[in-house]
C-alpha positions as CSV (number, residue, x, y, z in Angstrom):
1,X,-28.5,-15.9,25.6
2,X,-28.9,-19.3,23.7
3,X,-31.2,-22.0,24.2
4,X,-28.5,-24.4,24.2
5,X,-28.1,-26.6,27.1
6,X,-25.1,-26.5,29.7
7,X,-21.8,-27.7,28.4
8,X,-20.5,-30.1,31.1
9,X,-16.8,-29.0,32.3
10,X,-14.6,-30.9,34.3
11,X,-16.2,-31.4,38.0
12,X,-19.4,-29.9,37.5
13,X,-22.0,-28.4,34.8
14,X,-20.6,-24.3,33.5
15,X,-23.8,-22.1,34.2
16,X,-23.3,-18.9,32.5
17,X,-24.3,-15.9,34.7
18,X,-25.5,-12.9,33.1
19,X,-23.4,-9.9,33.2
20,X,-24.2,-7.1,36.2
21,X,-26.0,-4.0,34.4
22,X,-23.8,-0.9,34.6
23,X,-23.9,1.4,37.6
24,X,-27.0,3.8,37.0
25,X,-27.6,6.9,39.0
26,X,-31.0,6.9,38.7
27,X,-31.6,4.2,40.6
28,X,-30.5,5.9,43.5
29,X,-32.0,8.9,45.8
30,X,-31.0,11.8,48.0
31,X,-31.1,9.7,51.3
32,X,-28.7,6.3,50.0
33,X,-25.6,8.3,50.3
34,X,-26.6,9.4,54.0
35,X,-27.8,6.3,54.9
36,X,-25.0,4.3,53.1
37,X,-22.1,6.7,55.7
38,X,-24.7,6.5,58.6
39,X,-24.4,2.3,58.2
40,X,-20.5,2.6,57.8
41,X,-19.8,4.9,60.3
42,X,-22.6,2.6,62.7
43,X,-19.9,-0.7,61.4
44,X,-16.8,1.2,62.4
45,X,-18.2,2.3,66.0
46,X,-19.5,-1.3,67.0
47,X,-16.2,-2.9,65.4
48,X,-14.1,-0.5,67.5
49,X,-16.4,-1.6,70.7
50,X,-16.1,-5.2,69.9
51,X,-12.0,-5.0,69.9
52,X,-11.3,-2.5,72.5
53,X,-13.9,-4.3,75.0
54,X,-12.5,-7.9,73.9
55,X,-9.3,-7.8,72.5
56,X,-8.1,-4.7,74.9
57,X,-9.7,-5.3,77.5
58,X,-10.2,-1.6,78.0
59,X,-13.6,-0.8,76.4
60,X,-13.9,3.2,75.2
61,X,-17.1,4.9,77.5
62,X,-18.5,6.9,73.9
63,X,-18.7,3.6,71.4
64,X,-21.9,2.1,72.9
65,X,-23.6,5.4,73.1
66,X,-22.6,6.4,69.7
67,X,-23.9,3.1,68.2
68,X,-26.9,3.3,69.8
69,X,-27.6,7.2,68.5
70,X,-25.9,5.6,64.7
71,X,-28.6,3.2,64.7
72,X,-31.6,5.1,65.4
73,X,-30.3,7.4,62.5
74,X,-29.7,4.6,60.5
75,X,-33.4,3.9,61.2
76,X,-35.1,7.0,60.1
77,X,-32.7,7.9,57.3
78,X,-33.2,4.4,55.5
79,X,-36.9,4.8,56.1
80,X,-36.8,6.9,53.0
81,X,-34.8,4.9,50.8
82,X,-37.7,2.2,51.9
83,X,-40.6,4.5,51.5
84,X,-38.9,5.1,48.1
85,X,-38.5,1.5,47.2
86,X,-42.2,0.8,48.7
87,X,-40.2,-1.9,50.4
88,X,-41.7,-1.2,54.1
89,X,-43.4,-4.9,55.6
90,X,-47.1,-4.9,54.5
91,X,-49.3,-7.8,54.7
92,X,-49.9,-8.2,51.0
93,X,-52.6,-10.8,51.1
94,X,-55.9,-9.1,50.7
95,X,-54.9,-6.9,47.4
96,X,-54.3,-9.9,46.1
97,X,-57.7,-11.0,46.1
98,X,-59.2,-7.7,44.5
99,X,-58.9,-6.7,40.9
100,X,-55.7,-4.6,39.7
101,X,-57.4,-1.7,39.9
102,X,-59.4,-1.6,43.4
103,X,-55.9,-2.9,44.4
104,X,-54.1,0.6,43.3
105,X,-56.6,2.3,45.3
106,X,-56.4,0.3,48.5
107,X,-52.5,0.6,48.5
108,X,-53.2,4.5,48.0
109,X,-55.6,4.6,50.5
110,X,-52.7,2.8,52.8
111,X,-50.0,5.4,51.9
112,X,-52.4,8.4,52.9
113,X,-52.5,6.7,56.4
114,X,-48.9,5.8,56.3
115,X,-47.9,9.3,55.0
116,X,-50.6,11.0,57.9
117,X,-48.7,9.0,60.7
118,X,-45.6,10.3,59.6
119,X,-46.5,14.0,59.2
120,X,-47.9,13.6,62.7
121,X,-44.9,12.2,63.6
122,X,-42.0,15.3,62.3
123,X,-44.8,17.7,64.5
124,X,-44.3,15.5,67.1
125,X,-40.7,15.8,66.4
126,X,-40.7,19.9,65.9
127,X,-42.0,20.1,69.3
128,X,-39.7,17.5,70.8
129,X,-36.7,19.4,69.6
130,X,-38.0,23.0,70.9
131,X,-38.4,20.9,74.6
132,X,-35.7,18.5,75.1
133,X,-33.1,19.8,72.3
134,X,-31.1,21.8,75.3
135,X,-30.6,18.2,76.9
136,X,-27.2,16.8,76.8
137,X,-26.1,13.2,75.7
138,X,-24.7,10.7,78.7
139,X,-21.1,10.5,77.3
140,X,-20.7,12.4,74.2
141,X,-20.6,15.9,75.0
142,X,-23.3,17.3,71.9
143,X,-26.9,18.0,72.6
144,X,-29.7,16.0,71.7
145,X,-31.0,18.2,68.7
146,X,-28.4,16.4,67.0
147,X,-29.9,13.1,67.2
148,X,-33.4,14.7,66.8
149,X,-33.0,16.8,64.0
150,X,-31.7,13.7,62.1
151,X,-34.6,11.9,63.0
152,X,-37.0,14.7,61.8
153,X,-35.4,15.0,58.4
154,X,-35.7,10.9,58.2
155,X,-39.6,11.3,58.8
156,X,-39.7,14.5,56.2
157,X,-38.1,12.4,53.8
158,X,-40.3,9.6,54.5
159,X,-43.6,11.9,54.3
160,X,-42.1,13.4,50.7
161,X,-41.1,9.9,49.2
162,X,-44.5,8.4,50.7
163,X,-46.3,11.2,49.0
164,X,-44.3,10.8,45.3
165,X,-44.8,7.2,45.3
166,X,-49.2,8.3,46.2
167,X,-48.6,10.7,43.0
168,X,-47.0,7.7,40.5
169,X,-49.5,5.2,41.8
170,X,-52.4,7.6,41.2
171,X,-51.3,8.6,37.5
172,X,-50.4,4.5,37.4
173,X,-46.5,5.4,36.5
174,X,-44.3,2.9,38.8
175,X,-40.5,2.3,38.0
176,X,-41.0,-1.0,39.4
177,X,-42.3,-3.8,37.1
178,X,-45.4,-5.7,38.2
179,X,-46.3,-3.1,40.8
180,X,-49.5,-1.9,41.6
């Protein structure tokens, strides 16, 4: 890029953009592609609701059921990606205040907990599967473990990304610039 200033164009002042960095696979983990169908497939269902209900008149039984069961997927399945990104909402006030390094360790220390809640979380979910699993969805004719065992690998990938990120913050290796 040059220092130079803007040359003015007819109607306006040209800002040159820099060019998009080429498509890396690194940047990308075992649950985007999941997550990425999940949230197309979620699109499709509430698109095809929308137009039989309104434009038909004639609504199909299975689409709000299905959206529903897409979203709560959706949920747990992009909870990785997030735990991955360390993008989950935090109050980031107080680290803020501390030096870099008691800062590291208060945002480990809030992982641990974070990554604690969700192992409780896939034994809750074990146990849920072995009790209600059996039980049949309203409309759709599957079974619940379905909807459950997505959920459950959503919260395993969540514990395992929770517990890299704990491992690069400890050995002070982040991919992400400025980061803690």
């Amino acid at each position: 890029m040059t220092d130079q200033p803007p040359q003015p164009v007819e109607g306006g002042i040209q800002v040159e953009e820099p060019p998009e960095p080429p498509f890396d696979w690194r940047e990308h983990g075992l649950e985007d592609l999941p997550a990425f169908l999940i949230f197309w497939g979620l699109t499709v269902i509430v698109f095809l609701q929308f137009f039989t209900r309104y434009v038909l008149n004639d609504s199909l039984a299975w689409t709000e059921e299905a959206a529903r069961y897409f979203l709560i997927a959706l949920a747990f399945v992009g909870g990785g990606l997030v735990c991955r990104r360390r993008a989950h909402i935090a109050v980031e006030y107080l680290h803020t205040l501390m030096s870099r390094n008691a800062s590291r360790w208060l945002m480990i220390v809030c992982e641990l907990i974070s990554a604690a809640f969700w192992a409780y979380l896939v034994y809750i979910g074990w146990r849920l599967i072995g009790v209600m699993g059996g039980q049949r969805m309203a409309v759709i004719d599957l079974t619940m473990a379905w909807l459950y065992w997505v959920v459950l690998a959503g919260l395993v990938g969540m514990v395992l990304r929770t517990l890299q990120s704990i491992w690069r913050r400890i050995q002070g290796d982040s991919p992400w610039a400025g980061d803690i």
